[in-house]
C-alpha positions as CSV (number, residue, x, y, z in Angstrom):
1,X,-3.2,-50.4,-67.2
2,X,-4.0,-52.4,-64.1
3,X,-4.9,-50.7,-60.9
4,X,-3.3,-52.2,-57.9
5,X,-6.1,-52.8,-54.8
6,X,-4.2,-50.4,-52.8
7,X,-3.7,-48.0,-55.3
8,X,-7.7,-48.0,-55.3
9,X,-8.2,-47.9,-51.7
10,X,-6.2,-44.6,-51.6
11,X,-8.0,-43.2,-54.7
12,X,-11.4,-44.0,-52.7
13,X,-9.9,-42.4,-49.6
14,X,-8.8,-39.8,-51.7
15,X,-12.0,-38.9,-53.4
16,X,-13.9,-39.1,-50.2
17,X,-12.2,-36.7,-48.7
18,X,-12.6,-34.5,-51.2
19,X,-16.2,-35.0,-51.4
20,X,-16.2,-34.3,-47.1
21,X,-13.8,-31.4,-47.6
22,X,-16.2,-29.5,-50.5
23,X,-19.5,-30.5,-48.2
24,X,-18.0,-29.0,-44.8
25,X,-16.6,-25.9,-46.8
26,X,-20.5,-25.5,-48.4
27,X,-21.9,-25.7,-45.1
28,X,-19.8,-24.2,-42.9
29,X,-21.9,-23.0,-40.2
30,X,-23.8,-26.4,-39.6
31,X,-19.8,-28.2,-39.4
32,X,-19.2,-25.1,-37.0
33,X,-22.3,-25.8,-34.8
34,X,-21.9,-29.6,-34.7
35,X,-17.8,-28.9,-33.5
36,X,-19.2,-26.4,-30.8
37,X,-21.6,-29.4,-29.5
38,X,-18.7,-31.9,-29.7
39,X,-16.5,-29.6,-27.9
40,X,-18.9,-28.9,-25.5
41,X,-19.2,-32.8,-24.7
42,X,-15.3,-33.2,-24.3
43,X,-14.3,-30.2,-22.7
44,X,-14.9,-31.5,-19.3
45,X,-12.7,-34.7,-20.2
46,X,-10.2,-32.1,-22.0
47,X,-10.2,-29.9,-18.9
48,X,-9.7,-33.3,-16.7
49,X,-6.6,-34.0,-18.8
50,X,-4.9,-30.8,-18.1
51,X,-5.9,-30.6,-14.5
52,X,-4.0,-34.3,-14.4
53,X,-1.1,-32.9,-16.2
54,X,-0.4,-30.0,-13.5
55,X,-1.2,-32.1,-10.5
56,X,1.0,-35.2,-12.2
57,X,4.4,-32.8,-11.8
58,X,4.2,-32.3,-7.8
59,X,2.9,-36.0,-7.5
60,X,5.5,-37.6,-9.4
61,X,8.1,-35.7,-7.3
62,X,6.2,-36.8,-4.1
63,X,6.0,-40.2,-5.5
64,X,9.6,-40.5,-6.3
65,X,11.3,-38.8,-2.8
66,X,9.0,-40.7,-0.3
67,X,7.8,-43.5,-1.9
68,X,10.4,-45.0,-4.0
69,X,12.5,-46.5,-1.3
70,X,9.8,-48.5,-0.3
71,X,8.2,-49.9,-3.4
72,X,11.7,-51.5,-4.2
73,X,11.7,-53.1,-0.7
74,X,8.2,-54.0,-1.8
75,X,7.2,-52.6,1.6
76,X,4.5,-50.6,-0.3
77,X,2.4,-51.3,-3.3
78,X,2.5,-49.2,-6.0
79,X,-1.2,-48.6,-6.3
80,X,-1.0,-48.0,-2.1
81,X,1.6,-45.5,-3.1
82,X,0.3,-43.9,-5.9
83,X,-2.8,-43.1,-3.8
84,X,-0.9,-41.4,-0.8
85,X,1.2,-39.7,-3.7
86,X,-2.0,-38.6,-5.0
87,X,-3.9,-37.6,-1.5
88,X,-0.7,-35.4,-0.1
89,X,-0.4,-33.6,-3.6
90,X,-4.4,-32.7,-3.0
91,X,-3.9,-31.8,0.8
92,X,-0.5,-29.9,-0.6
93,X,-2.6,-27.5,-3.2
94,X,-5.5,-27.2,-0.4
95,X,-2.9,-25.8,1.9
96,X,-1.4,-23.3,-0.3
97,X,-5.1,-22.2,-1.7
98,X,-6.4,-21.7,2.5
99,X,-3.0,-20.2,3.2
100,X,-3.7,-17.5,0.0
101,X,-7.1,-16.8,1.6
102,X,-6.3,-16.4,4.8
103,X,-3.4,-14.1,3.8
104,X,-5.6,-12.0,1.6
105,X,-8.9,-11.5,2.1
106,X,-8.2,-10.1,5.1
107,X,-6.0,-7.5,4.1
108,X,-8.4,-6.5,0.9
109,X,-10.7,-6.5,3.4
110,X,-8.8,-3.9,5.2
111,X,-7.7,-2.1,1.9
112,X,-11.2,-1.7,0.8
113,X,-11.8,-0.2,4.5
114,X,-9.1,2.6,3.9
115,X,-10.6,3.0,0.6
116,X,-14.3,3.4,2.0
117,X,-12.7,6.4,4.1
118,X,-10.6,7.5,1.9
119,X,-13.9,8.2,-0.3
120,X,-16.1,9.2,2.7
121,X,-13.5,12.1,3.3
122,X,-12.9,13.2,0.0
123,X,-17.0,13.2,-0.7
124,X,-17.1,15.1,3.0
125,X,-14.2,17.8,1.4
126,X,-16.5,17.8,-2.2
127,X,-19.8,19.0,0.2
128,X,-17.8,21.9,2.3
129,X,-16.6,23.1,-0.7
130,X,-19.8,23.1,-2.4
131,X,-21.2,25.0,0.8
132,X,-18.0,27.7,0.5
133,X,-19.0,27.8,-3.7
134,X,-22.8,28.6,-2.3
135,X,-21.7,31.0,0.4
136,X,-20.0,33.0,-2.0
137,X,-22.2,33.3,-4.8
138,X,-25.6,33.5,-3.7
139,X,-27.2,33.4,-7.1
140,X,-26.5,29.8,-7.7
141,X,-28.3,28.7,-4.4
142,X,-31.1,30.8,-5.3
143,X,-31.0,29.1,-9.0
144,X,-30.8,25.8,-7.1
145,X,-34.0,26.8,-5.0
146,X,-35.6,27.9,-8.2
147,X,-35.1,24.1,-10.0
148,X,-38.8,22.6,-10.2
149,X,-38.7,18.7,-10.6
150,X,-41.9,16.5,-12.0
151,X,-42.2,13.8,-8.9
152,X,-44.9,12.9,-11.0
153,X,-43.3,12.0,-14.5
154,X,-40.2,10.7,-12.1
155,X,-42.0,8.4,-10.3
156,X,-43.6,7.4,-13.5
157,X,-40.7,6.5,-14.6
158,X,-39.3,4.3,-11.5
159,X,-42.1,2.2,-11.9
160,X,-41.8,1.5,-15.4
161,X,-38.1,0.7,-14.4
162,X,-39.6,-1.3,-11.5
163,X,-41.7,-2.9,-13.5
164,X,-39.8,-4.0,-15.8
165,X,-36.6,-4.8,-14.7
166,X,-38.3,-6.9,-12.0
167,X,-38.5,-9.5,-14.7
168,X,-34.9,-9.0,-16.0
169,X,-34.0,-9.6,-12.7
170,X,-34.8,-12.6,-12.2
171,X,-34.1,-14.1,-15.9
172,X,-30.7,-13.0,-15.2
173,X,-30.6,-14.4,-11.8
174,X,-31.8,-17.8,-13.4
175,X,-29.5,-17.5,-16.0
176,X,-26.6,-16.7,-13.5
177,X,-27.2,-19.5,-11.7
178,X,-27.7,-22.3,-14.5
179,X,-24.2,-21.4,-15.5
180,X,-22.6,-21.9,-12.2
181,X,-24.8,-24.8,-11.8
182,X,-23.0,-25.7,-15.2
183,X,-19.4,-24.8,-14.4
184,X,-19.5,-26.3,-10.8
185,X,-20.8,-29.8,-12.8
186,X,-17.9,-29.3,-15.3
187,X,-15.2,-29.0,-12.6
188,X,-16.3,-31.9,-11.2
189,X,-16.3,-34.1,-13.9
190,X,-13.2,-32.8,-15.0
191,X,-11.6,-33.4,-11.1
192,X,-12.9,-37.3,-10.9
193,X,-11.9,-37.9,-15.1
194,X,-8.2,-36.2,-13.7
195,X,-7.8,-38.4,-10.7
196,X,-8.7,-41.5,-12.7
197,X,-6.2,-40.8,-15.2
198,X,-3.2,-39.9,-12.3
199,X,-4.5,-43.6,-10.9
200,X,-3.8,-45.5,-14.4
201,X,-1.6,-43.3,-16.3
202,X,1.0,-45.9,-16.7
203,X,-1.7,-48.0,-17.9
204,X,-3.3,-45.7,-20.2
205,X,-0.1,-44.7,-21.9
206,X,0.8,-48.3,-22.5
207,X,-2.5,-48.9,-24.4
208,X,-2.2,-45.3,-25.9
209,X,1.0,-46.6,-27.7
210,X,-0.4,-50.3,-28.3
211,X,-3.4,-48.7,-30.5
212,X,-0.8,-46.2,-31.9
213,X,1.6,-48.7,-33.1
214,X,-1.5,-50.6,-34.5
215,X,-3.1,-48.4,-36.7
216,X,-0.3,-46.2,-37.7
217,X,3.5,-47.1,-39.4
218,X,6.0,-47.6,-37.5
219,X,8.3,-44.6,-38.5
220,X,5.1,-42.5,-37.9
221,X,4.1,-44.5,-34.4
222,X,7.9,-43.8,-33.3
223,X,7.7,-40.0,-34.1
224,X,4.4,-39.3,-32.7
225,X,6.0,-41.2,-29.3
226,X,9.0,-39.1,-29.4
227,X,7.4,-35.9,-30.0
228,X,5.2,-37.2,-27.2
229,X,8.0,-37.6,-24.6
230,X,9.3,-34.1,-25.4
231,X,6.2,-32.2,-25.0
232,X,6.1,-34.5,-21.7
233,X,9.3,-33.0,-20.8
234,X,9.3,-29.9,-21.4
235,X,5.8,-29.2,-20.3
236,X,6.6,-30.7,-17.1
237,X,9.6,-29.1,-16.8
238,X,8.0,-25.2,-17.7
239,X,5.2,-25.8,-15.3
240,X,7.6,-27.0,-12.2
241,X,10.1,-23.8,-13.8
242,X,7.3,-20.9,-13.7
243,X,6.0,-22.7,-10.2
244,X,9.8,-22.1,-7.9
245,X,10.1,-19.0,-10.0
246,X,6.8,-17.3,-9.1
247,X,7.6,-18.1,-5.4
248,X,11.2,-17.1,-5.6
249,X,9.7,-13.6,-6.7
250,X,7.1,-13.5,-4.0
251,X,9.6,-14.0,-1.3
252,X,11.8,-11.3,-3.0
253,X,9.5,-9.1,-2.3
254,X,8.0,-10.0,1.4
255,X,11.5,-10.2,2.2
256,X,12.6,-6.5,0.7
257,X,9.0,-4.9,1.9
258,X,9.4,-6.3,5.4
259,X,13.4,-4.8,5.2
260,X,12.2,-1.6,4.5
261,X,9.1,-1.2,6.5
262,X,6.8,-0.9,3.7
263,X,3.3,-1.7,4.8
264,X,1.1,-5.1,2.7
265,X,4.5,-6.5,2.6
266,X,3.0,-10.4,2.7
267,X,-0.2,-9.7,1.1
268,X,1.8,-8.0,-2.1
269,X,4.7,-10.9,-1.8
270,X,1.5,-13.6,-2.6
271,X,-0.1,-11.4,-5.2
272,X,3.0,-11.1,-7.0
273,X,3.6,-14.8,-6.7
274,X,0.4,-15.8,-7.8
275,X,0.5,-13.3,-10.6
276,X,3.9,-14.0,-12.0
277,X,2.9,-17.7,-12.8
278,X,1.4,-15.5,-16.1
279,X,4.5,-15.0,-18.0
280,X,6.1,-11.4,-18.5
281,X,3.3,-9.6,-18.0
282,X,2.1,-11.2,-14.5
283,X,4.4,-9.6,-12.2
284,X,3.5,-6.0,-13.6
285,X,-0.3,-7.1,-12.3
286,X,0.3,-7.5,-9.2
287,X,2.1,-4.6,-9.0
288,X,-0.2,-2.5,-9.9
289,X,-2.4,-4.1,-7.2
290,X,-0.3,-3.3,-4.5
291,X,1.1,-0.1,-5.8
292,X,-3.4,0.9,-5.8
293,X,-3.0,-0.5,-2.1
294,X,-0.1,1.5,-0.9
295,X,-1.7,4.5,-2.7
296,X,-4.4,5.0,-0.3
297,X,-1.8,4.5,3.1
298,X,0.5,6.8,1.7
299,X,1.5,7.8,-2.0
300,X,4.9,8.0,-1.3
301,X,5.8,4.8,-0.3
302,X,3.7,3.5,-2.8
303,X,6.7,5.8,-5.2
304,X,9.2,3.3,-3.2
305,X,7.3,0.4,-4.1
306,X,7.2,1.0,-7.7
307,X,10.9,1.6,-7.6
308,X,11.6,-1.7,-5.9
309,X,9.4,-3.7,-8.3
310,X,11.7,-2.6,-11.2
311,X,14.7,-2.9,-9.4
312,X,13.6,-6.6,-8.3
313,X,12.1,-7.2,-12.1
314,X,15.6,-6.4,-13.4
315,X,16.9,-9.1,-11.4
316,X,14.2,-11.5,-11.9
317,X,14.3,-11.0,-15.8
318,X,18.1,-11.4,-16.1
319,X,19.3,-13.6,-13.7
320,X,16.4,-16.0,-11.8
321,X,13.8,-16.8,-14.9
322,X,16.5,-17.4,-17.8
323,X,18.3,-19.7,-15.5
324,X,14.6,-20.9,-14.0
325,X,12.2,-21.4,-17.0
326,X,14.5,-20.1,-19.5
327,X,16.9,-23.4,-19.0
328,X,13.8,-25.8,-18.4
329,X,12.3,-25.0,-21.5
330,X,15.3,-24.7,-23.7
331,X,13.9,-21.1,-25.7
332,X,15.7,-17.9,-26.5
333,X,14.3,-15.2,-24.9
334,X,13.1,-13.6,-28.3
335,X,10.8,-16.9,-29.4
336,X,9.5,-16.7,-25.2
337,X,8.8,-12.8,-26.5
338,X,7.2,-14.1,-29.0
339,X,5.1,-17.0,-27.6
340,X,3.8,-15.0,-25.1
341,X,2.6,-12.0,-27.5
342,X,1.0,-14.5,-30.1
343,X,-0.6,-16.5,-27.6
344,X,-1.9,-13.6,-25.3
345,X,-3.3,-11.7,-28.4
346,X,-4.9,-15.8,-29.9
347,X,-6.5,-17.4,-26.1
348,X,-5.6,-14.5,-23.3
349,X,-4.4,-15.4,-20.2
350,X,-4.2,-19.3,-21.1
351,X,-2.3,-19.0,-24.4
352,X,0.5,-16.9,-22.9
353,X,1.2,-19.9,-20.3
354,X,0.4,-22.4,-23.0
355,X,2.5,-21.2,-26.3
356,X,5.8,-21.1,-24.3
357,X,6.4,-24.6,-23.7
358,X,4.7,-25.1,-27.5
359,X,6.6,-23.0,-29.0
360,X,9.7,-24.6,-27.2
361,X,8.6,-28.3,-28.7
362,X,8.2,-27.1,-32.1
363,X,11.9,-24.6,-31.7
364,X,13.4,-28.4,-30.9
365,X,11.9,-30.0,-33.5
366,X,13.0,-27.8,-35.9
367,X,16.0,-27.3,-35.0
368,X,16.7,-31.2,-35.0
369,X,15.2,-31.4,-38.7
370,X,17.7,-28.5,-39.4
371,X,20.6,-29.9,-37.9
372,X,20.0,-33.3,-39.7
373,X,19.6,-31.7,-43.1
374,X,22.4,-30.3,-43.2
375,X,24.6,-33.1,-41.7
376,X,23.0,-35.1,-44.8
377,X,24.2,-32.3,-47.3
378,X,27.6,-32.0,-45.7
379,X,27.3,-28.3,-45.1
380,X,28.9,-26.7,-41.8
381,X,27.5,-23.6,-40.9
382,X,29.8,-21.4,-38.5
């Protein structure tokens, strides 16, 4: 029996494979090292990808409502446009970010004021009622009086401490700084990498889907472009979703706190919003925060605060993010439930944003696969 040339070339692909596969599996730990140090090389480019992403959905809008008028009157070139697009969308997030700071530092600033008194007293109360515990019974001042302390093994020992942890000091210090040294370096190259990529994304796509069509089938090349444009879409839409959502909560509450006289009213409003851009679980951070800040003015109005943030939640959950995030990303709220649990307990913080707009691409997906098998089979389900 003849073997056809391509029959061979996939028997040779097939058995080289294998032969990779049974190496990597033998030597785990070296194929584990050697993806750390490839990872390590792309994760600035990785991270400049998804810093483009987020900054692409508030440029495109800018793009679109103040440019596009005047690149169809060719008033305005599109490179001259994508640049101003691009500059106001930076100047935009610099805003918000110096607005943040200037709305809360100052106001942790005074928090952590209150709470410096409010320690000084209650260390002030501890030492008069030590002096009334010593007042009435004499024989534990006299025990007190009667303590005998070693200065000499004591100072031995703080400078064996000094000694020693001079050098841990500064190893640590050197260490600390080499990292921020390294993590300053990675944001940079991952902020220049983005803006390239929001300069020539149209570009880079259409070269993205040349190569595509010519290395991979055409069935395959048109799948991986239309799974493509989803996960566009719905990312897009979840980010700009969770974005008006997280300030529609914010100003819920400066609004409400401010009605009812209930004092950190804009610094808990931009906590909240800044918080509940972490699905679910955001919102009850940031009121803990300012429940821990109302605490030390007065504990019962930090009582009326908790009460207001589930009365507000209620709304929030039932009738703003369903309609919000719920519609932009087309999920049930069970599979958002779900996403947010699996992907909080798999990468934190970053897999509870990230798994609900996956999750969502992968629910349409399969739903379209289901829906088309069983139009093939003829079977209507009710």
């Amino acid at each position: 029996m003849e073997i056809s040339k391509q029959t061979m070339k996939k028997l040779i692909l097939l058995i080289t494979f294998t032969v990779l596969l049974l190496t990597g599996i033998q030597r785990l730990d070296i194929v584990l090292n050697a993806l750390g140090i490839f990872w390590g090389i792309l994760f600035p480019l990785v991270l400049g990808g998804g810093i483009a992403f987020v900054i692409n959905v508030p440029m495109h809008s800018l793009e679109e409502k103040l440019f596009a008028g005047a690149k169809k009157k060719k008033k305005l070139s599109p490179a001259l446009a994508r640049c101003s697009s691009l500059l106001l969308t930076f100047l935009l997030l610099i805003a918000v970010i110096l607005l943040l700071v200037l709305v809360i530092v100052p106001q942790l600033l005074e928090s952590a004021y209150s709470l410096g008194n409010y320690i000084a007293a209650a260390v002030l109360r501890a030492a008069d009622w030590a002096e009334k515990q010593f007042a009435a019974y004499p024989e534990i001042a006299q025990r007190m009086e009667n303590l005998t302390i070693d200065w000499k093994t004591l100072l031995g020992n703080l400078w064996a401490f000094l000694t020693t942890g001079v050098g841990s000091v500064v190893t640590s210090t050197i260490s600390v700084t080499m990292r921020i040294f390294g993590a300053v370096n990675t944001a940079f190259i991952a902020l220049i990498f983005a803006v390239y990529l929001l300069l020539q994304k149209e570009r880079l796509g259409l070269q993205c889907r040349k190569a595509l069509y010519a290395l991979v089938p055409r069935k395959a090349a048109d799948q991986t472009v239309k799974v493509c444009s989803l996960s566009h879409r719905i990312f897009s839409s979840y980010i700009a979703g969770q974005c008006m959502e997280a300030v529609i909560l914010g100003c819920m509450f400066f609004v409400s706190m401010s009605l009812l006289k209930i004092p950190y009213a804009l610094l808990t409003g931009c906590l909240i919003a800044v918080t509940a851009l972490i699905p679910i679980v955001g919102a009850f951070i940031g009121c803990f925060v300012g429940a821990f800040l109302l605490l030390m003015v007065s504990p019962m109005q930090a009582v009326f605060f908790v009460a207001l943030f589930l009365v507000l939640q209620q709304v929030e959950g039932n009738f703003i993010y369903p309609h919000v995030v719920g519609n932009s990303v087309g999920l049930p709220s069970i599979w958002v439930l779900a996403a947010v649990t699996v992907g909080g307990s798999l990468m934190g913080v970053a897999g509870m944003i990230l798994f609900i707009p996956l999750t969502s691409v992968v629910y349409a997906l399969f739903r379209e696969f289901v829906y088309t098998r069983l139009k093939e089979k003829g079977i209507k389900v009710r």
